[in-house]
Biopython code that builds the backbone (N, CA, C, O; Angstrom):
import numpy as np
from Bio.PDB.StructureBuilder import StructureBuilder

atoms = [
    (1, "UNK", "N", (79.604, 141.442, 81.333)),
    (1, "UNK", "CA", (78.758, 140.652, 82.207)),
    (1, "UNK", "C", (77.310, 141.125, 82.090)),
    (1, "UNK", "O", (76.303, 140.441, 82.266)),
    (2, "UNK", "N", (77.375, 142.235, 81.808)),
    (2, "UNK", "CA", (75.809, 142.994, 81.854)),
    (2, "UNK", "C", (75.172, 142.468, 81.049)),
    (2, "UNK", "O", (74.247, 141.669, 81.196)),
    (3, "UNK", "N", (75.807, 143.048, 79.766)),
    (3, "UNK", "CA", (75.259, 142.391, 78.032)),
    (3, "UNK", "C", (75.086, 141.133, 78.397)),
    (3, "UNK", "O", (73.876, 141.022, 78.198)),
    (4, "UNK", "N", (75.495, 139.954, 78.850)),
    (4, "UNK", "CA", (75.214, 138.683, 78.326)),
    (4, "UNK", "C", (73.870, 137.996, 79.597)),
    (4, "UNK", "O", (73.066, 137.139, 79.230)),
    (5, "UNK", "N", (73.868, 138.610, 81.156)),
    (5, "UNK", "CA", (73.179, 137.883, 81.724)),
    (5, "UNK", "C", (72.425, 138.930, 82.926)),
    (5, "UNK", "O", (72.105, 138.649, 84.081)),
    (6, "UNK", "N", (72.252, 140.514, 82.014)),
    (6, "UNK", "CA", (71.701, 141.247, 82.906)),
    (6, "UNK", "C", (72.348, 141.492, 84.408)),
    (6, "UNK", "O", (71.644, 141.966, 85.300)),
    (7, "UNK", "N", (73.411, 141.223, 84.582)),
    (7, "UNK", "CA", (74.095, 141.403, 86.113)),
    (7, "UNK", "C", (75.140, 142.570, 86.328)),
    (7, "UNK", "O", (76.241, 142.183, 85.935)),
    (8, "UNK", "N", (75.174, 143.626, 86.725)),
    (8, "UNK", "CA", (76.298, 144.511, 86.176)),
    (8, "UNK", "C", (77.516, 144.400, 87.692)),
    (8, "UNK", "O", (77.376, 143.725, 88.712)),
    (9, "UNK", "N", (78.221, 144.978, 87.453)),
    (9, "UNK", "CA", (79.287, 144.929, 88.207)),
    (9, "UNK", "C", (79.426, 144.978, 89.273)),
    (9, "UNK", "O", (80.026, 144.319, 90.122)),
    (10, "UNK", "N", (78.498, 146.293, 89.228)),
    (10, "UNK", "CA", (78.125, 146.456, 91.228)),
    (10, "UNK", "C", (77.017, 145.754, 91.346)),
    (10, "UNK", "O", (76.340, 146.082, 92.320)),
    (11, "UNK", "N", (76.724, 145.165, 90.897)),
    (11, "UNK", "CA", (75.592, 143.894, 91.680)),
    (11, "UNK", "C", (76.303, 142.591, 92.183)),
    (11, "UNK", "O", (76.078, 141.954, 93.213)),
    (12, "UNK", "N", (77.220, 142.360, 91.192)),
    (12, "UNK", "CA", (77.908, 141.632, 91.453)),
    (12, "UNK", "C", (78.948, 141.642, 92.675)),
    (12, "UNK", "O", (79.108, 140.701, 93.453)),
    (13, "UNK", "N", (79.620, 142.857, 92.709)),
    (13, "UNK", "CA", (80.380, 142.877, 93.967)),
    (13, "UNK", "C", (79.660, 142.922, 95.385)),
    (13, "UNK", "O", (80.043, 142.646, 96.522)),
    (14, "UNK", "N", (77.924, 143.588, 94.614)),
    (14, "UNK", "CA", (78.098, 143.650, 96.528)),
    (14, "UNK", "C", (77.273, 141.953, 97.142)),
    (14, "UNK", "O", (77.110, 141.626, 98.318)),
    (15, "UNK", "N", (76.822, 141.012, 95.680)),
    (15, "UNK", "CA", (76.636, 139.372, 95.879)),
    (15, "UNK", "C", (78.000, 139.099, 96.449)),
    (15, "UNK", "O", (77.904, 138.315, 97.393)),
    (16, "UNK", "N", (79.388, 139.517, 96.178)),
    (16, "UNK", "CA", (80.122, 139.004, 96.849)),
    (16, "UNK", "C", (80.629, 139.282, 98.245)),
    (16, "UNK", "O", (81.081, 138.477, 99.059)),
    (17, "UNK", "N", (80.380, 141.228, 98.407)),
    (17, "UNK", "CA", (80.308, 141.539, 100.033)),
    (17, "UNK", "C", (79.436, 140.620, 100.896)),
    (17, "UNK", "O", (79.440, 140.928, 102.088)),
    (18, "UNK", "N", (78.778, 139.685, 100.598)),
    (18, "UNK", "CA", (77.850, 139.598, 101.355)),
    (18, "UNK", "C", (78.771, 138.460, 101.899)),
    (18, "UNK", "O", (79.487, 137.692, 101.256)),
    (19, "UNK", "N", (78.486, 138.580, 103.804)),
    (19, "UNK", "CA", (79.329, 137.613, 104.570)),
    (19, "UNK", "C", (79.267, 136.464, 104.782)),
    (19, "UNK", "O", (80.155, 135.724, 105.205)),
    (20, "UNK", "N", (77.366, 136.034, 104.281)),
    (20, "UNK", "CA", (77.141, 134.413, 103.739)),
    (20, "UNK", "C", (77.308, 133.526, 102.314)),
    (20, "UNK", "O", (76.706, 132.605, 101.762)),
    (21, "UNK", "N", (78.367, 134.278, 102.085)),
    (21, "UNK", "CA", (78.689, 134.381, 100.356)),
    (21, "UNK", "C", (78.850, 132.625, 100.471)),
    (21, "UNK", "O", (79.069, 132.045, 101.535)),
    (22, "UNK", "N", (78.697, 131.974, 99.196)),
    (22, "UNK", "CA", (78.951, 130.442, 99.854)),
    (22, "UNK", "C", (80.445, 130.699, 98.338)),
    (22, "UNK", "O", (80.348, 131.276, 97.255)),
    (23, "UNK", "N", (81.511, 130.053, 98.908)),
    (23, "UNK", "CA", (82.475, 129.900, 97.011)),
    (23, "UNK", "C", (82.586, 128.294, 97.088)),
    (23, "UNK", "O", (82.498, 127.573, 98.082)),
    (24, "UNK", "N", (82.820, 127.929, 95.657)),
    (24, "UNK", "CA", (82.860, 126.825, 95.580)),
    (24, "UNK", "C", (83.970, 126.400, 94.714)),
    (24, "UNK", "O", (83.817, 126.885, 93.593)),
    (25, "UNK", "N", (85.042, 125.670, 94.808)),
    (25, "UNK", "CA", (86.415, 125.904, 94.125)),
    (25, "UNK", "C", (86.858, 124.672, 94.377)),
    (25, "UNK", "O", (87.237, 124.211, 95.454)),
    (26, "UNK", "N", (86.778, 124.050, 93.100)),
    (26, "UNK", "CA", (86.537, 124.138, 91.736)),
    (26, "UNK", "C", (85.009, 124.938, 91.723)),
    (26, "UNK", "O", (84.517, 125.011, 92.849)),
    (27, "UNK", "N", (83.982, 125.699, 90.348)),
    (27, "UNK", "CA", (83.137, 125.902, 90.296)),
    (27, "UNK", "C", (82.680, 124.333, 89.625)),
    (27, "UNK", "O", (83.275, 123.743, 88.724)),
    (28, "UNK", "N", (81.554, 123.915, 90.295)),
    (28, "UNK", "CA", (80.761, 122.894, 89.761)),
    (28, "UNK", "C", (80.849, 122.285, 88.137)),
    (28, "UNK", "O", (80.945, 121.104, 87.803)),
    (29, "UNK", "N", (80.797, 123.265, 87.427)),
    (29, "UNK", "CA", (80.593, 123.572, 86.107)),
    (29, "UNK", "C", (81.881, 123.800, 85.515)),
    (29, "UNK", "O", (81.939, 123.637, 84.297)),
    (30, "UNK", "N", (82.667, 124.058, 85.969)),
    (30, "UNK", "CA", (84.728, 124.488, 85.489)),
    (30, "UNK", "C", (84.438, 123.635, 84.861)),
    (30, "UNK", "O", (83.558, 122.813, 85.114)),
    (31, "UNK", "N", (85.539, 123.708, 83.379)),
    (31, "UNK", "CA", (86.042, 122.726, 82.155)),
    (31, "UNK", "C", (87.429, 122.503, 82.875)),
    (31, "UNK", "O", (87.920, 121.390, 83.058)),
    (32, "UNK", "N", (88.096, 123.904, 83.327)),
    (32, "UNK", "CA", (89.343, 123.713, 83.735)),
    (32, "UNK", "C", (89.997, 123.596, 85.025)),
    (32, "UNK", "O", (91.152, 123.277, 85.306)),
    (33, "UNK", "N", (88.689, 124.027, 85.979)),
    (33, "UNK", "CA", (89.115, 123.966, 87.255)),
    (33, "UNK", "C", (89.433, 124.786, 88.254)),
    (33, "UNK", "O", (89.576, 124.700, 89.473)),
    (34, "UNK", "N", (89.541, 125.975, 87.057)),
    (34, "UNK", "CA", (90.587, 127.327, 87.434)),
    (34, "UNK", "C", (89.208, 128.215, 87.907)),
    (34, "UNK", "O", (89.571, 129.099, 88.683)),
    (35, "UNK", "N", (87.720, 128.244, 87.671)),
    (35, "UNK", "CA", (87.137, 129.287, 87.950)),
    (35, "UNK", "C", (86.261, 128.561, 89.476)),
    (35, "UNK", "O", (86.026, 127.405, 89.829)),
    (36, "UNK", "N", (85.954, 130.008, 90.112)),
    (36, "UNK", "CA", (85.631, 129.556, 91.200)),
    (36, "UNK", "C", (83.412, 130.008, 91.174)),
    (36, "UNK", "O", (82.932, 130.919, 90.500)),
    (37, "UNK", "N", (82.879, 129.390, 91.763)),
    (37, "UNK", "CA", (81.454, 129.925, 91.905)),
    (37, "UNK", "C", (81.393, 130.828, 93.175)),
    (37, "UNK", "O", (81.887, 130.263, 94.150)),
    (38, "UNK", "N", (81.039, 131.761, 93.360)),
    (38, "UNK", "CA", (80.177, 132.244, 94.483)),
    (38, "UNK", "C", (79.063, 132.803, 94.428)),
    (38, "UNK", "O", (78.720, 133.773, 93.751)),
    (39, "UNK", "N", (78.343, 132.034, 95.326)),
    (39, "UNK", "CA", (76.760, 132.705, 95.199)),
    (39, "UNK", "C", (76.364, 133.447, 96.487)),
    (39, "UNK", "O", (76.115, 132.892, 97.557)),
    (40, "UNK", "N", (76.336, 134.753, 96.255)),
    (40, "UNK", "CA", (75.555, 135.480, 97.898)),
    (40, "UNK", "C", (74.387, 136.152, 97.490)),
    (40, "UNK", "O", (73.857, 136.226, 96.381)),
    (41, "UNK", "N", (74.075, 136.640, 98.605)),
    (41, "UNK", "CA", (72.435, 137.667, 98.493)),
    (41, "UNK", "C", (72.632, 138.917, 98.284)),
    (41, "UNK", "O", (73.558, 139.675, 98.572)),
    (42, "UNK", "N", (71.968, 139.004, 97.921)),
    (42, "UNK", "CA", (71.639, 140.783, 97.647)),
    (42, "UNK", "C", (70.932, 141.637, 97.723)),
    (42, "UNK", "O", (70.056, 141.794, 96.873)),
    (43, "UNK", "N", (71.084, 142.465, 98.765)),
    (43, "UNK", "CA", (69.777, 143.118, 99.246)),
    (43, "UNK", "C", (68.920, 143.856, 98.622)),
    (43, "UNK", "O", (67.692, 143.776, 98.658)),
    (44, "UNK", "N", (69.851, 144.879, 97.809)),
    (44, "UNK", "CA", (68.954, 145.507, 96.958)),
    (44, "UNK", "C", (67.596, 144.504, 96.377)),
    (44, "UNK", "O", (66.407, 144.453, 96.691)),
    (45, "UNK", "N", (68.160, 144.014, 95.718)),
    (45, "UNK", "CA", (67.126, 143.037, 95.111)),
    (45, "UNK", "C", (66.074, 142.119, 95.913)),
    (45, "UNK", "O", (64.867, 141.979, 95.720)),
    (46, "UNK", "N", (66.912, 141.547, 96.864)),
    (46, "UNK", "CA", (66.595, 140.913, 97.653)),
    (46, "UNK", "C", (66.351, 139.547, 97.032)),
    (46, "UNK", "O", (65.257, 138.981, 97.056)),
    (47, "UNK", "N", (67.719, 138.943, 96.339)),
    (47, "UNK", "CA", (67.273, 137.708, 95.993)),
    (47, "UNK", "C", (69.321, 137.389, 95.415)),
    (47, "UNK", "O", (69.988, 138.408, 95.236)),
    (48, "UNK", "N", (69.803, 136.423, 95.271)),
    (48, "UNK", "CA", (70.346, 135.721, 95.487)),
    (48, "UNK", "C", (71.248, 135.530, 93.800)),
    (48, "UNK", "O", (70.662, 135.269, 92.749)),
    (49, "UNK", "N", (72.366, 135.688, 93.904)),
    (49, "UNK", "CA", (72.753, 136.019, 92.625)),
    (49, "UNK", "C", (74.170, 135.097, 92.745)),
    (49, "UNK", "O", (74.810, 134.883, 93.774)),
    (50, "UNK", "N", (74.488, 134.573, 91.249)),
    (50, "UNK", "CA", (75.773, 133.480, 90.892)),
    (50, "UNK", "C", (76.817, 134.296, 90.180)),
    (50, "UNK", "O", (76.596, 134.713, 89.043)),
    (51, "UNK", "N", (77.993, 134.548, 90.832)),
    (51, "UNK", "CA", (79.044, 135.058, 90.242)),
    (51, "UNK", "C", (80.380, 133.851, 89.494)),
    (51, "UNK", "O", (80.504, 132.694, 89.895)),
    (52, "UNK", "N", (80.898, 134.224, 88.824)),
    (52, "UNK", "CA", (82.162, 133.546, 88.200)),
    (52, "UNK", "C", (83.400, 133.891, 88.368)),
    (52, "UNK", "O", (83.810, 134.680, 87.517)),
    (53, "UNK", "N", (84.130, 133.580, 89.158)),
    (53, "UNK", "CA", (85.310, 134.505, 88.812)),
    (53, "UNK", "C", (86.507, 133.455, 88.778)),
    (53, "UNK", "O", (86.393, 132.270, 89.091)),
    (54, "UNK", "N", (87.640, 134.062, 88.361)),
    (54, "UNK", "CA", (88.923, 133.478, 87.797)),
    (54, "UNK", "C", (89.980, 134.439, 88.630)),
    (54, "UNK", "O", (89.953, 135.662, 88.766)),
    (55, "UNK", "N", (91.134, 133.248, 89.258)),
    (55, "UNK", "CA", (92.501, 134.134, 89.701)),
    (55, "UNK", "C", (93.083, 133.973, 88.367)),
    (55, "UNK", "O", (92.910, 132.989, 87.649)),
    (56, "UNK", "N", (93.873, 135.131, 88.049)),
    (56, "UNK", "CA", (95.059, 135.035, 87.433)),
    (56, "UNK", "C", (95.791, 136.184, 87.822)),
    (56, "UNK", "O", (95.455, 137.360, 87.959)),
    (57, "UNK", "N", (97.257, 135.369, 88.022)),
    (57, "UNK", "CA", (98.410, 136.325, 88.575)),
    (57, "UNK", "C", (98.353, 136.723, 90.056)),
    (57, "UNK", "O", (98.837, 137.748, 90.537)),
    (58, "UNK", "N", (97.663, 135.719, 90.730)),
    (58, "UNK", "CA", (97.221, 136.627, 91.990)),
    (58, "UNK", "C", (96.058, 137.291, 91.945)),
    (58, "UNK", "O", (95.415, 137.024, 92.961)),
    (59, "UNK", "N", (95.333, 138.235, 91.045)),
    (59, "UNK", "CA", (94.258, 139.042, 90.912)),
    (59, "UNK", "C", (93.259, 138.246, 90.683)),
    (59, "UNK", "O", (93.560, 137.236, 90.047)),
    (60, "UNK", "N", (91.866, 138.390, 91.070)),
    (60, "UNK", "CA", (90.343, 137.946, 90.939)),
    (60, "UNK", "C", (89.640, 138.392, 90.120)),
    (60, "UNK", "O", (89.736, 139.619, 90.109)),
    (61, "UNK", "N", (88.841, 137.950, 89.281)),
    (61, "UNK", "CA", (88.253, 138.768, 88.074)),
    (61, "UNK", "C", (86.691, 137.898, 88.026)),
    (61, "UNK", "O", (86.571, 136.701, 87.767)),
    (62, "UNK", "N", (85.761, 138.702, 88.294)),
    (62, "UNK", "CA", (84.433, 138.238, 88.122)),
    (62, "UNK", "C", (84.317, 138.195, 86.468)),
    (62, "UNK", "O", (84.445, 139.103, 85.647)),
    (63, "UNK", "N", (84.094, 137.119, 86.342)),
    (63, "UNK", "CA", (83.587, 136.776, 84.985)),
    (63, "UNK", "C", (82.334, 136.706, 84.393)),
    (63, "UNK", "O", (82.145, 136.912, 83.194)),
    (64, "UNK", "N", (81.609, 136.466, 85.070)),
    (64, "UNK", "CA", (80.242, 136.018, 84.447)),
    (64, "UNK", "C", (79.363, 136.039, 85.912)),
    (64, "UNK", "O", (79.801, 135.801, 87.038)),
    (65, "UNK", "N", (77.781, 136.458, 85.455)),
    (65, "UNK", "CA", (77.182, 136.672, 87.213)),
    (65, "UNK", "C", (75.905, 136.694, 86.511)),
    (65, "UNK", "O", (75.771, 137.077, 85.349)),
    (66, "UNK", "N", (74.824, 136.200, 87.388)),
    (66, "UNK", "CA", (73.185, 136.156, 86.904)),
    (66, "UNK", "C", (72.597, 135.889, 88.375)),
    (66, "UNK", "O", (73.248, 135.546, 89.361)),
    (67, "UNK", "N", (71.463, 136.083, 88.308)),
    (67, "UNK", "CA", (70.439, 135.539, 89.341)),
    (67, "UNK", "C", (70.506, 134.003, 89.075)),
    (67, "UNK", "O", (70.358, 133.303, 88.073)),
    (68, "UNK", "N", (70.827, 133.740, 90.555)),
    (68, "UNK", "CA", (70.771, 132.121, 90.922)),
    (68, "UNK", "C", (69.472, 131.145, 90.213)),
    (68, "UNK", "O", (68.276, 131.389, 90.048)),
    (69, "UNK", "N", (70.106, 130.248, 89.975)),
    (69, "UNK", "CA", (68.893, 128.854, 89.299)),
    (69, "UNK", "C", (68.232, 128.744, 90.825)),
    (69, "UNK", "O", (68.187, 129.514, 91.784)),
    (70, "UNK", "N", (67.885, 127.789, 90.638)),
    (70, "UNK", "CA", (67.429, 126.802, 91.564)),
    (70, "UNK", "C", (68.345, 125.877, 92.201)),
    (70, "UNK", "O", (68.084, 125.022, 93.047)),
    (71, "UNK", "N", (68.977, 126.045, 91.900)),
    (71, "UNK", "CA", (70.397, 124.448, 92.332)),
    (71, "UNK", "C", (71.084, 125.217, 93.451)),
    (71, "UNK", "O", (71.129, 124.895, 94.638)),
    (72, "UNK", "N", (71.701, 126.471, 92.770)),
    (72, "UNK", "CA", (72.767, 127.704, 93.486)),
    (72, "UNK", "C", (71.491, 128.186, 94.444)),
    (72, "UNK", "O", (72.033, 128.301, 95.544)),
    (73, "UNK", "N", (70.133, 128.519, 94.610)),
    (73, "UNK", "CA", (69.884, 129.013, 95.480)),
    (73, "UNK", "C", (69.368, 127.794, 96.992)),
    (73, "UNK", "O", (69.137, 127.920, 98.195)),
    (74, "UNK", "N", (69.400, 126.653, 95.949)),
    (74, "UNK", "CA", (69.056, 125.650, 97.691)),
    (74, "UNK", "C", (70.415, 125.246, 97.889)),
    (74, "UNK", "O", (70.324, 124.224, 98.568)),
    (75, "UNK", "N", (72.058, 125.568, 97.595)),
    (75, "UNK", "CA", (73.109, 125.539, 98.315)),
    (75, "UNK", "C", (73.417, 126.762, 99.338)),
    (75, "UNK", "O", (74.025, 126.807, 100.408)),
    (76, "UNK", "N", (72.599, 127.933, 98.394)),
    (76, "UNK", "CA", (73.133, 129.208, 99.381)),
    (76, "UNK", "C", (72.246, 128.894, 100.772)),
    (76, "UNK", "O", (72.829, 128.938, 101.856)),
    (77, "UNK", "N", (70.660, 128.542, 100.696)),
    (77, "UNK", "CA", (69.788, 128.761, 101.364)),
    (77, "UNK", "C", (70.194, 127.445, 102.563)),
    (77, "UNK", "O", (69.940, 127.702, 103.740)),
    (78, "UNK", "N", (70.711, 126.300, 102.284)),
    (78, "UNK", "CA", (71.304, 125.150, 103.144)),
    (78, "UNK", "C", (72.636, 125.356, 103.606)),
    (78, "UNK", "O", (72.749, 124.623, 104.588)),
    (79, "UNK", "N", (73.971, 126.123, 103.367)),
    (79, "UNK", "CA", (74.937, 126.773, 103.633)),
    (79, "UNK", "C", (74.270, 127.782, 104.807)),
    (79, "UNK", "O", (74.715, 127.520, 105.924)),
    (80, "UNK", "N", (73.445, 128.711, 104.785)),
    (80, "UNK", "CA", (73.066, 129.611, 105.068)),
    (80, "UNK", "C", (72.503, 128.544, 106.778)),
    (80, "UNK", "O", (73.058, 128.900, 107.818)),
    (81, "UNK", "N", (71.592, 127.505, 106.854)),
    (81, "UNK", "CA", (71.069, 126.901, 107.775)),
    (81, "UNK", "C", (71.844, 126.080, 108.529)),
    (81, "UNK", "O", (71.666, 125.523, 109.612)),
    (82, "UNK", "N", (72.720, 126.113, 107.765)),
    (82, "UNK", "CA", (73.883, 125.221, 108.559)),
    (82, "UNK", "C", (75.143, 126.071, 108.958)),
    (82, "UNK", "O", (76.004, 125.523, 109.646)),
    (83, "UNK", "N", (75.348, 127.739, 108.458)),
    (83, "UNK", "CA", (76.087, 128.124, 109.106)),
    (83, "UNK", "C", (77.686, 127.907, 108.453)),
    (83, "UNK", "O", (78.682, 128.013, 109.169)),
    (84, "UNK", "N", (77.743, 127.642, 107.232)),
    (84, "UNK", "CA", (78.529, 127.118, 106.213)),
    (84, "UNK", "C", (79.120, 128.163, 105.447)),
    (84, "UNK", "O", (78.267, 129.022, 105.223)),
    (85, "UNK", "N", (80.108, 128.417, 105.005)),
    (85, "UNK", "CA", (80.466, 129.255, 103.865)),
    (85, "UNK", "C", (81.498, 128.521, 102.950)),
    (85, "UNK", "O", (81.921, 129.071, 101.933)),
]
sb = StructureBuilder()
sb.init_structure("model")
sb.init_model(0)
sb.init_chain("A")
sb.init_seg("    ")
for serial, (resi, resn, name, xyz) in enumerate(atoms, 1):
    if name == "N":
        sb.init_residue(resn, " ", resi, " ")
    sb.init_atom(name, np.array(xyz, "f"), 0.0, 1.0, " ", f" {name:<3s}", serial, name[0])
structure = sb.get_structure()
C-alpha cells in the first residue's frame, strides 16, 4: 500500500479508528462488488484519507489507501454534517 499510493498501514488503520469513518459497500468503484470504501480523518495529518478493503473468509484486509480526492472528501465532510456513517 505504501509503495503504490504513499499511505502506510498505520495511517491507514487509524483513517479507519476514526468514529466518523463513512464505509461504502459496494465501494463506488468495485468491478466486483466485493471491496468496500472507507474514508475517515486523520489527525496526525489532519486531513482525510480513502482506504480499500476486502472480506475474505470472514477477515478484512485493507487493500489499497491514499489521501482523499475531492469526491471522497465532500462525502466524508456531508456524512460528517449530517451525522451519517
Amino acid at each position: 500500500m505504501h509503495a503504490s499510493h504513499g499511505i502506510s498501514v498505520q495511517v491507514a488503520n487509524d483513517a479507519l479508528a476514526d468514529p466518523a469513518r463513512v464505509a461504502i459497500d459496494p465501494d463506488y468503484n468495485s468491478r466486483t462488488g466485493r471491496s468496500v470504501r472507507i474514508i475517515g480523518y486523520l489527525m496526525l495529518a489532519q486531513g482525510i484519507v480513502t482506504v480499500i478493503a476486502l472480506s475474505d473468509g470472514g477477515v478484512d484486509y485493507g487493500v489499497n489507501g491514499w489521501l482523499a480526492n475531492e469526491k471522497d472528501q465532500r462525502i466524508y465532510r456531508e456524512a460528517e454534517v449530517h451525522g451519517q456513517d
